[in-house]
Backbone as a ProteinNet text record, in pm:
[ID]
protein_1_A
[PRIMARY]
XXXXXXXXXXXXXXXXXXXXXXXXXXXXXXXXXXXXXXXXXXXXXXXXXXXXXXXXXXXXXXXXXXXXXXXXXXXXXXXXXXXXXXXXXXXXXXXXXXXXXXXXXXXXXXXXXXXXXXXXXXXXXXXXXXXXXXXXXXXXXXXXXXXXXXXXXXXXXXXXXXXXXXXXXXXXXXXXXXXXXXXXXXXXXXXXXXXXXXXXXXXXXXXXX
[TERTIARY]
85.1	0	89.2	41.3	148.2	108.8	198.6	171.6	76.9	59.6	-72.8	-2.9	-10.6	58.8	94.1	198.2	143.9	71	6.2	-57.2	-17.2	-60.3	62.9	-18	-165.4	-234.3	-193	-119.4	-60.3	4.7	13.5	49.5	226.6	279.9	392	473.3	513	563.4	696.7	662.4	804.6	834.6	870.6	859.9	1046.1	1153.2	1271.1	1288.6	1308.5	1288.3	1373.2	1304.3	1384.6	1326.5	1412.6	1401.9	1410.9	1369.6	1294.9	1305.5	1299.7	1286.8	1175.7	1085.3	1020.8	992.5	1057.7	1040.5	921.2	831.9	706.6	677.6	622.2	575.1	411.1	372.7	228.1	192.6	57.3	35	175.4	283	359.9	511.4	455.7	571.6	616.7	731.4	851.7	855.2	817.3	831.2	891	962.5	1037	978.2	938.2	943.8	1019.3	1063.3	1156	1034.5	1051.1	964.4	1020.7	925.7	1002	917.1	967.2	847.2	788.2	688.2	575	479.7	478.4	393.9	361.6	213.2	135.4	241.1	200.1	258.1	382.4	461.1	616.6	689.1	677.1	738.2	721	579.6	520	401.3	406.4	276.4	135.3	54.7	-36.8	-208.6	-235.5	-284.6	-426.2	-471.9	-585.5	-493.5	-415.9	-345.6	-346.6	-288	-218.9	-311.5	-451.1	-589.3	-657	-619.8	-684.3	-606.1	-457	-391.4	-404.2	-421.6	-481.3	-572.8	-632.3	-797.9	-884.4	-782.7	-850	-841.8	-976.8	-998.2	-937.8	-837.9	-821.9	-843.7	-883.9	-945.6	-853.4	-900.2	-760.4	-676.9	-704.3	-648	-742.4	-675.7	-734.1	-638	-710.6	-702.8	-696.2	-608.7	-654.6	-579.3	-668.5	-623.7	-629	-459.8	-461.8	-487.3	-575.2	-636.2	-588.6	-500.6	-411.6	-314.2	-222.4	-155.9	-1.7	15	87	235.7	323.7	466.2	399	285	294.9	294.6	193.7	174.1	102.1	15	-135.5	-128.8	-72.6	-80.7	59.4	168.9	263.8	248.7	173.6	134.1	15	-75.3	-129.4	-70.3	43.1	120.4	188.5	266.6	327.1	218.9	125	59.4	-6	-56.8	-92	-11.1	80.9	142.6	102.8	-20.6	-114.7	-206.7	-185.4	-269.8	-181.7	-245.6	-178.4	-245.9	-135.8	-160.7	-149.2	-254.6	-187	-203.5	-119.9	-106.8	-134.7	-178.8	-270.8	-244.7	-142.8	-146.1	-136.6	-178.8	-187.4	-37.8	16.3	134.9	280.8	335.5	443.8	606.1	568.2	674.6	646.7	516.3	468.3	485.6	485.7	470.7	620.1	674.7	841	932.7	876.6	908.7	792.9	723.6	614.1	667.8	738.7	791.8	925.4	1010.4	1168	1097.4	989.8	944.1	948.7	879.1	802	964.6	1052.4	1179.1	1241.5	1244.4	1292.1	1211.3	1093.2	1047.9	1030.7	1126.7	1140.5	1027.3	884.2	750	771	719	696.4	576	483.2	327.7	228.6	359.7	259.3	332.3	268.7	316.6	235.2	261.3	289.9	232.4	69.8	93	56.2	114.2	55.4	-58.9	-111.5	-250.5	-330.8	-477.3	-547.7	-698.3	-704.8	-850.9	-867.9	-937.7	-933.7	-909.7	-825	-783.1	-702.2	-587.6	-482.9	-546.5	-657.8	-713.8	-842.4	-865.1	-969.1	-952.4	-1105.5	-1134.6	-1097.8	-1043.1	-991.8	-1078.4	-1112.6	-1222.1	-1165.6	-1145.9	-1066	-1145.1	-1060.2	-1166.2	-1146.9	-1060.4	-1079.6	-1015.1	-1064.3	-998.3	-969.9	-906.6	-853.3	-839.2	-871.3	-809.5	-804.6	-709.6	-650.6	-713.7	-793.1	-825.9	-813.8	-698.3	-689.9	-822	-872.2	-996.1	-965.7	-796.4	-814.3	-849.6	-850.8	-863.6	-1018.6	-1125.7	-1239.7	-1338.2	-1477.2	-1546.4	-1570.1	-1657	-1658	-1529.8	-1438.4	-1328.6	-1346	-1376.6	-1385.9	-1506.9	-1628.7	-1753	-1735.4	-1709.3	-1624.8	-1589.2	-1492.4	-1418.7	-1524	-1613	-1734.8	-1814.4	-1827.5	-1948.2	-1937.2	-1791.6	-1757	-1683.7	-1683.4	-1580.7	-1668.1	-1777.2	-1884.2	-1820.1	-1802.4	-1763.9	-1626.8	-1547.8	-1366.9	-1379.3	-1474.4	-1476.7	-1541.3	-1515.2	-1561.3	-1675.2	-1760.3	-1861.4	-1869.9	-1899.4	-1880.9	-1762.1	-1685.8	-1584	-1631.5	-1522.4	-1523.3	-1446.4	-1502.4	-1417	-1422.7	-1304.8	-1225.7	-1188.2	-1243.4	-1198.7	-1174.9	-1089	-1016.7	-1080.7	-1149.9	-1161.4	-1180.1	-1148.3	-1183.1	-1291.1	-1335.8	-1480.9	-1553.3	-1555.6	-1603.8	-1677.1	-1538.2	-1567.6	-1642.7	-1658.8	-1729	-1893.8	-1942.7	-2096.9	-2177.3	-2288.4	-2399.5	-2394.6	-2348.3	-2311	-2230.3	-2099.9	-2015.5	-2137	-2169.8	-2246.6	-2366.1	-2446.9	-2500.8	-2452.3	-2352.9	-2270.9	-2240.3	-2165.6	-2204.2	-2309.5	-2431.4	-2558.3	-2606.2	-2585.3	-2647.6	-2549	-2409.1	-2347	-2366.7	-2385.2	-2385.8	-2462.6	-2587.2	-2704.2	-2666.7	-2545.6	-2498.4	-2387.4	-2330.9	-2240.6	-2205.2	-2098.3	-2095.7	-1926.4	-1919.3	-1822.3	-1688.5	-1596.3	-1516.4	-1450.1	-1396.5	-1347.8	-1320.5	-1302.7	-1303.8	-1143.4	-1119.9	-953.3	-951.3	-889.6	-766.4	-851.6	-963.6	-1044.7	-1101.7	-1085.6	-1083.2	-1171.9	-1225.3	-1340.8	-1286.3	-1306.3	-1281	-1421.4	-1488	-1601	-1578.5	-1667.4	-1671.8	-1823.9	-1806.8	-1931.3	-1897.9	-1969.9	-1979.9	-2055	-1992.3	-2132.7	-2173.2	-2312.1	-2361.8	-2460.7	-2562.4	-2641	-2691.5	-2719.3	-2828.6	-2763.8	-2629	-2545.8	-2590	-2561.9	-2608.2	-2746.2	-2816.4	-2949.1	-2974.2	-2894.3	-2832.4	-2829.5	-2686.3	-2588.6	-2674.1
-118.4	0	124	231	336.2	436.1	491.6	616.8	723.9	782	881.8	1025.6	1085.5	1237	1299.1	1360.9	1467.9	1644.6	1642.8	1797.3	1892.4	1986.9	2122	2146.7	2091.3	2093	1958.6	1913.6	1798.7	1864.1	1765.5	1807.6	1832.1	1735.8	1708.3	1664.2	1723.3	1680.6	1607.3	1500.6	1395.3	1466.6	1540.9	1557.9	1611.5	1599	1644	1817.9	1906.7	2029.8	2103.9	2164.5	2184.9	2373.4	2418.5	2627	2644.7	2812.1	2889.6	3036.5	3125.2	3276	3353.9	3404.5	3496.2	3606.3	3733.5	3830.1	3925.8	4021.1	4050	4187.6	4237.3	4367.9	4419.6	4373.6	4362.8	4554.1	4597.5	4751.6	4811.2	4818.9	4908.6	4885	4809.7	4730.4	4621.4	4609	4488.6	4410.8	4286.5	4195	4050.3	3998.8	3876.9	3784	3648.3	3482.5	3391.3	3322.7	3205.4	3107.6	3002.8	2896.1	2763.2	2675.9	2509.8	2431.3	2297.3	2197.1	2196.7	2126.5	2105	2179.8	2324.6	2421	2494.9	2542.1	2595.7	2721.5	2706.5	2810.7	2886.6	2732.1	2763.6	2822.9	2856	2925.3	3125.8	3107.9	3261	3313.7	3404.8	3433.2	3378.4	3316.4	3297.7	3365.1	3382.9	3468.5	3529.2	3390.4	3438.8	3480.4	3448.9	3538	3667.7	3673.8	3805.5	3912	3881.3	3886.8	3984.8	3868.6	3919.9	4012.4	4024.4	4061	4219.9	4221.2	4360.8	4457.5	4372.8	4425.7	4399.5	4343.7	4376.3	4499.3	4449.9	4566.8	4568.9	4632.7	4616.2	4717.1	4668.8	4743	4865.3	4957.3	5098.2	5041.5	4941.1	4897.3	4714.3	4682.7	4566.6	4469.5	4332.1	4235	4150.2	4106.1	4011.6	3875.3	3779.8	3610.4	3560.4	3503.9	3476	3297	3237.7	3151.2	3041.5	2940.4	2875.7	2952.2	3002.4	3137.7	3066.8	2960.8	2911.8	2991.6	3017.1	3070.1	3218.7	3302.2	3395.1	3505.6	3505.8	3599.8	3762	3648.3	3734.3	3803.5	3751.1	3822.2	3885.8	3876.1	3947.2	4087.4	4089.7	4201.5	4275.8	4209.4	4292.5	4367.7	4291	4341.5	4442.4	4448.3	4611.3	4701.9	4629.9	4757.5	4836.8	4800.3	4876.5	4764.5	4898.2	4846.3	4850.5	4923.8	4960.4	4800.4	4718.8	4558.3	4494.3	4358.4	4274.4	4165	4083.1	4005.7	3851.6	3751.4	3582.9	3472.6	3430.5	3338.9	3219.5	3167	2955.2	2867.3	2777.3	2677.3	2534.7	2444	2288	2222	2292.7	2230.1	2295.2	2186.4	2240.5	2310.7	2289.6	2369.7	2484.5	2497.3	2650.4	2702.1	2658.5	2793.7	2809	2688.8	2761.4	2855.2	2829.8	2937.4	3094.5	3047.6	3192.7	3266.4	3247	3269.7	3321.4	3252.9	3310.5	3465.5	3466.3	3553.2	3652.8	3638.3	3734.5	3793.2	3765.9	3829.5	3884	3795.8	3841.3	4020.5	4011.8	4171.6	4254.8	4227.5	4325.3	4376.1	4262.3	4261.6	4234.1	4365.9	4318	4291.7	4343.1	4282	4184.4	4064.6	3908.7	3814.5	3677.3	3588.6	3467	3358.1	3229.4	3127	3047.4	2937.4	2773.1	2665.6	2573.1	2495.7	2425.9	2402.8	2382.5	2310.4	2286.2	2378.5	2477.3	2476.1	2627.1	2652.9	2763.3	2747.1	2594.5	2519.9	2613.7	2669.1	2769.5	2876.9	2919.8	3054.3	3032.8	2902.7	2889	2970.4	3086.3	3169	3337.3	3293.9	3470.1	3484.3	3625.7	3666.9	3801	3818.9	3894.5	4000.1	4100.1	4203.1	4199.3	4128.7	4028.7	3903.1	3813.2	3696.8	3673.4	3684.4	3658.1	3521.4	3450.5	3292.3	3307.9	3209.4	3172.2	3003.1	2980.9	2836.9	2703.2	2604.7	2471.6	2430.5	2442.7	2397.5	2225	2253.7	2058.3	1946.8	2092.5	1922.7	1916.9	1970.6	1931.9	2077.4	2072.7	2175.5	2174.4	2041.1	2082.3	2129.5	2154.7	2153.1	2357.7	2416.1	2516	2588.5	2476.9	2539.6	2550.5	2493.9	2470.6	2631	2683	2785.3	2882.3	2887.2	3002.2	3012.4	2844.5	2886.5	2870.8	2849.4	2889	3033	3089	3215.6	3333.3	3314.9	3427.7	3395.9	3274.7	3277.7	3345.6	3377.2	3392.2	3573.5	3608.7	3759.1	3843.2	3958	4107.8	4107.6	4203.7	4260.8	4375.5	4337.7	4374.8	4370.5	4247.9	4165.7	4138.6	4099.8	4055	3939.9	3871.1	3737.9	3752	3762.8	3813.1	3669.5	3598.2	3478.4	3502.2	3442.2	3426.1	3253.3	3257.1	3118.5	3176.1	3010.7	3040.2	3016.4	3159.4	3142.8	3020.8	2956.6	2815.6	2705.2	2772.3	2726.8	2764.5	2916	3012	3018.6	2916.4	2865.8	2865.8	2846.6	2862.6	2809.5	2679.4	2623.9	2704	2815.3	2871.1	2980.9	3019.2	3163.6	3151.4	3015.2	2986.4	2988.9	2904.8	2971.6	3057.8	3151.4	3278.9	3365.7	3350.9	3418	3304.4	3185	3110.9	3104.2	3182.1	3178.9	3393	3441.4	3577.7	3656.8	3630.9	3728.1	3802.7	3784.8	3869.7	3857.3	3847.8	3870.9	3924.2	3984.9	4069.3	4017.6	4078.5	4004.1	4132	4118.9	4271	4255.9	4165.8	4164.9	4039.4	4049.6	3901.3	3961.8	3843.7	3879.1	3705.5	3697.9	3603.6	3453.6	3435.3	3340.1	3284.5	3418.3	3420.5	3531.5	3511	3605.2	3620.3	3735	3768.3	3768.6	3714	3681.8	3770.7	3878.9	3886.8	3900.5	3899.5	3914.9	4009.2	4031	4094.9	4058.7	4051.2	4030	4149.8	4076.7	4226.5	4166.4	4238.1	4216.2	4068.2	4041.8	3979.3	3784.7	3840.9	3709.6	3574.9	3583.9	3484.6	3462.8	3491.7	3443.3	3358.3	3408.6	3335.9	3205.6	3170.2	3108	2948.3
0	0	0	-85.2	-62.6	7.9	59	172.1	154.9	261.3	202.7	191.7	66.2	145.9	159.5	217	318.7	297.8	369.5	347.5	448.8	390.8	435	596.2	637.6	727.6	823.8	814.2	865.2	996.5	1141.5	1246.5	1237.9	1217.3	1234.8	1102.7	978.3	889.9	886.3	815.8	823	701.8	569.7	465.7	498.2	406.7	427.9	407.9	486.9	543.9	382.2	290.2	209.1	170.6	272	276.4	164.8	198.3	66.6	157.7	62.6	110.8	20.6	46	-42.2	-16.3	-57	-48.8	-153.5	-80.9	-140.4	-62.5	-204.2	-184	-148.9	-50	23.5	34	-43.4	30.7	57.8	-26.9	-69.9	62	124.1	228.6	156.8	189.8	153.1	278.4	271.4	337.1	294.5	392.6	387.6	455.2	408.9	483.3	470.7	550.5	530.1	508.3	415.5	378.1	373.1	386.1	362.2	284.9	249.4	191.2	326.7	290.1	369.1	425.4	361.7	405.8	252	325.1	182.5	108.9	-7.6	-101.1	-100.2	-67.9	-48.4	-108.6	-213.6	-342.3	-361.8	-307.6	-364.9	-243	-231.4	-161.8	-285.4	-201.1	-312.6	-325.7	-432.4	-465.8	-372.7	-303.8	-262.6	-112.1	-130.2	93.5	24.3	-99.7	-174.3	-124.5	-190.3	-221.4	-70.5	28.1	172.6	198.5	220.3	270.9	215.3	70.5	5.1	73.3	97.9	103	266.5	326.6	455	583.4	615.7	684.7	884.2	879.9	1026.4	1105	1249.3	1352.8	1385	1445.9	1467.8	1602.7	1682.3	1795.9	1825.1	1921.5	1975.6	1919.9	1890.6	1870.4	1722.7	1711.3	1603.8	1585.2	1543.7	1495.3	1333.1	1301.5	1204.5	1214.3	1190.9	1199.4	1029.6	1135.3	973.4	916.3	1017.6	934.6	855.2	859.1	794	839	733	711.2	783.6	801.8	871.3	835.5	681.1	565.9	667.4	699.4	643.6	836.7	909.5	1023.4	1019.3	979.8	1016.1	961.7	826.4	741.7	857.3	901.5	968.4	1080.6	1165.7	1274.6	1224.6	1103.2	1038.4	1015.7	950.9	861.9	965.3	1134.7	1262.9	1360.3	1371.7	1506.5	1657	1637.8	1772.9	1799.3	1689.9	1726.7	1759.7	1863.8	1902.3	1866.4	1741.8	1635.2	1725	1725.7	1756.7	1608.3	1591.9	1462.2	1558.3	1469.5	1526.4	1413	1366.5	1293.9	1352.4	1299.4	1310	1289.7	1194.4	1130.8	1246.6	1297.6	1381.8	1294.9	1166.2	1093.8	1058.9	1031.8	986.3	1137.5	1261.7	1355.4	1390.7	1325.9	1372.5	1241.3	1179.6	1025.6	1089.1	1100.8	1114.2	1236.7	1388.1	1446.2	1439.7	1320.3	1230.7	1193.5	1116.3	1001	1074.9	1184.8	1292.4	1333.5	1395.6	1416.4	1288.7	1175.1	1036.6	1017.6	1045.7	958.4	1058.7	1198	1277.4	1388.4	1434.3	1415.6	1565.7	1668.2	1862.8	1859.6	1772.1	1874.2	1775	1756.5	1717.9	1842.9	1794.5	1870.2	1817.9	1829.9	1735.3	1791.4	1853.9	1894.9	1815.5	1891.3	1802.4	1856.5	1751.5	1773.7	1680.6	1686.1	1602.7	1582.4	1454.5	1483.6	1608.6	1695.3	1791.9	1892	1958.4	2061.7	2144.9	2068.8	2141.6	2177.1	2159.8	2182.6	2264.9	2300.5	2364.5	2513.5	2513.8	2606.5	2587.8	2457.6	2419	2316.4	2310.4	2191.8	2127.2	2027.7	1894.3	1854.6	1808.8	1729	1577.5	1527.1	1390.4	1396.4	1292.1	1244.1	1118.5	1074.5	952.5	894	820.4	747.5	621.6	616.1	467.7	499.9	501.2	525.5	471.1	526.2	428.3	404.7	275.1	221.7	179.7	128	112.9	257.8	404.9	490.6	497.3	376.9	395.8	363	335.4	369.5	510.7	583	708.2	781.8	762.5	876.1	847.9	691.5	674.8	721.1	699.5	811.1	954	959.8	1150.2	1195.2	1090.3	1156.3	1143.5	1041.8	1067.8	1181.6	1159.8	1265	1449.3	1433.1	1554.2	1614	1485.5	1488.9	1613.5	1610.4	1689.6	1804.9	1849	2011.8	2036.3	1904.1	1957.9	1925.3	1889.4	1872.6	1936	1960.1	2064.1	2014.3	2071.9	1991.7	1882.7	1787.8	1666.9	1541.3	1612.6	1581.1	1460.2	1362.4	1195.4	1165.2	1078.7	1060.7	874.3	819.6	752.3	664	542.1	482	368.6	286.7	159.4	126.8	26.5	-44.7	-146.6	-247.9	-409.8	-419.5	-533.7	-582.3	-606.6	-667.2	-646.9	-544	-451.5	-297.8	-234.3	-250.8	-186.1	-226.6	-252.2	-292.8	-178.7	-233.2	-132.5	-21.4	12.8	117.3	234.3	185.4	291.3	303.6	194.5	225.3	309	327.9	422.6	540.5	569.6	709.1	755	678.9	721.4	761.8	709.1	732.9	862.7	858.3	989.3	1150.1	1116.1	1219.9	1273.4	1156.9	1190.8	1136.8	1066.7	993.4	917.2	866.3	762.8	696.6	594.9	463	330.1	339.8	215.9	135.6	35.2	-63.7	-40.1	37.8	69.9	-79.5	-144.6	-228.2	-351	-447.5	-564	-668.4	-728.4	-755.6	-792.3	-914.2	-973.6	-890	-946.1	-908.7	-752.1	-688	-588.2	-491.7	-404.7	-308.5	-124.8	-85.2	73	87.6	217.5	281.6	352.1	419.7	528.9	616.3	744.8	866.9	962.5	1004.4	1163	1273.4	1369.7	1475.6	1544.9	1571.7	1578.1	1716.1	1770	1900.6	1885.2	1742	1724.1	1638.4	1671.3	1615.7	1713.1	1832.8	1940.4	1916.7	1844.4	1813.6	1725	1650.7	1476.9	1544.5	1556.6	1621.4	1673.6
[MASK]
+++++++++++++++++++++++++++++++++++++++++++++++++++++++++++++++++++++++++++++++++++++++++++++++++++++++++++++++++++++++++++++++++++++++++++++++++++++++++++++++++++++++++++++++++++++++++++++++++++++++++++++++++

């Protein structure tokens, strides 16, 4: 029988550690990642992080969770672009949080920090004033409904949960989740076969819910 494998959502990669550097020009900042096999879009920033990372909207202070943050795109960019937030990255994969942790010292970045974990496990009892994902859609749709419709409990009030999927993906099914975890969704942005979701909660989300 042959092996199954491996995905970049994988806990612990046996895969032989083979670095990478990508340097990228995000909203007019130059930023650097160190990268390896075994983690998503080792080569390039890819298009739909590109995508969020463009076009999202962050709070003037507080909180925020990069949820699957992999190599450490999409929150380290938020930790420069307001240095008044205090950014937490959450991946599954124990190589992405030790590359995303390099990165985080690499672009010179005091208010992130890196834990590991599956899912909203590491953050269980803290609630965000955004969340951001780049979400492994290959470990499943449910594993991607999951993070919606639990996202209301990890956010402030009037907290935003902030998603990048490909159009395709982004079918009636997610867009149902969204409207059944938070009464509301709108399209912040679409790009290179690709859509940002976003929600808010609002008084009336816990009713949803």
């Amino acid at each position: 029988m042959s092996e199954r494998p491996e995905h970049y959502f994988s806990k612990h990669p046996r895969s032989r550690v083979k670095p990478g550097l990508i340097r990228a020009c995000l909203r007019k900042r130059s930023l650097q990642f160190l990268t390896a096999s075994g983690i998503f879009s080792q080569k390039r920033i890819d298009l739909g992080t590109r995508l969020l990372i463009e076009c999202m909207i962050l709070p003037p202070e507080g909180t925020v969770l990069d949820l699957g943050c992999g190599y450490g795109a999409i929150g380290i960019a938020a930790a420069v672009f307001n240095p008044l937030l205090k950014v937490t990255m959450v991946d599954v994969n124990d190589r992405a949080v030790r590359l995303a942790k390099k990165n985080i010292e690499l672009n010179s970045v005091t208010n992130a920090a890196v834990k590991h974990g599956s899912m909203y496990e590491p953050v269980k009892g803290f609630a965000f004033d955004c969340i951001l994902s780049n979400p492994p859609v290959s470990a499943g749709l449910k594993t991607v409904t999951e993070i919606v419709t639990q996202a209301p409990d990890h956010l402030t009030g009037r907290g935003k949960l902030e998603m990048v999927l490909r159009s395709k993906v982004a079918g009636s099914r997610l867009l149902s989740a969204f409207e059944n975890a938070f009464g509301n969704v709108c399209v912040l942005a679409r790009g290179s076969g690709f859509r940002v979701l976003m929600a808010e909660k609002t008084q009336h989300t816990s009713q949803v819910i």
